[in-house]
C-alpha positions in Angstrom: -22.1 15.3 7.8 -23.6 13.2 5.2 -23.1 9.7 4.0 -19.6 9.3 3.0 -20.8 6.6 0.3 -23.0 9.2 -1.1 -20.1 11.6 -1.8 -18.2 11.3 -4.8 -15.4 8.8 -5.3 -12.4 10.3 -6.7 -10.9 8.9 -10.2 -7.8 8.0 -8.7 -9.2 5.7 -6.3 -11.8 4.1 -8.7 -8.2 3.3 -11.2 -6.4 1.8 -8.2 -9.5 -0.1 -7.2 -9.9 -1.1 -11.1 -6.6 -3.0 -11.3 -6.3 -6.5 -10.9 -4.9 -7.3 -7.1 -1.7 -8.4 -8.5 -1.4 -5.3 -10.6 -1.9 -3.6 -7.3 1.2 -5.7 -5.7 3.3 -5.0 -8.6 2.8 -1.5 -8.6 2.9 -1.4 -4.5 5.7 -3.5 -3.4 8.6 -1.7 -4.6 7.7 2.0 -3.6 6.6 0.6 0.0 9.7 -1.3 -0.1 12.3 1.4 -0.3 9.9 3.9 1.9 10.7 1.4 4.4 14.0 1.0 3.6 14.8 4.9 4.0 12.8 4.7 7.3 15.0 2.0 8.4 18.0 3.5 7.5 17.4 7.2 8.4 14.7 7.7 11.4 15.6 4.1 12.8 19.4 4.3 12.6 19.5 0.8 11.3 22.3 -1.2 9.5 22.6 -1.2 5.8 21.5 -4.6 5.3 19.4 -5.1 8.5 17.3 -1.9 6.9 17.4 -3.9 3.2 16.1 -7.1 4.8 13.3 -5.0 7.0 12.7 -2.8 3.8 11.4 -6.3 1.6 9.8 -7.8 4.9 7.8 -4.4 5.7 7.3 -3.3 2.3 5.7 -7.1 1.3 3.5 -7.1 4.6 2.0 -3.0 3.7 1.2 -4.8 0.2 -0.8 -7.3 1.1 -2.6 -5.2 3.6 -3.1 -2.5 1.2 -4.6 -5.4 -1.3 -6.7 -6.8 1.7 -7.8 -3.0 2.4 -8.2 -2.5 -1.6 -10.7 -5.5 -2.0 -12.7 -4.5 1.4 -13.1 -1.1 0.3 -14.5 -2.2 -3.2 -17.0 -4.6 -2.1 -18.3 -1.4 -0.5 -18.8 0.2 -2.8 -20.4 -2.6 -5.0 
């Protein structure tokens, strides 16, 4: 197996490493947000609005990780 640096970086992931962090927020919070919502609601057999509150809390917390994770990943590759 080679270097996994080496390899080449798909253009997908060099645009989403491109955009400004709170670009990245924007354009992460709401879909994470209702994926959590539906997994609240469906799989976890939650409440309406206990599934609503854990769907903003969830999805806000997978944001920032995915910006923290974003920003690790392109000091990497710099």
């Amino acid at each position: 197996m080679g270097d996994p640096r080496s390899e080449r970086t798909p253009a997908l992931i060099l645009w989403w490493e491109a955009l400004e962090t709170w670009k990245q927020l924007a354009i992460s919070f709401p879909f994470l947000a209702v994926f959590m919502l539906l997994v609240n609601i469906g799989p976890f057999s939650q409440p309406l609005l206990r599934s609503i509150f854990y769907g903003l809390f969830e999805g806000a917390v997978l944001s920032g990780l995915l910006a923290v994770a974003t920003a690790t990943e392109r000091a990497k590759r710099r």
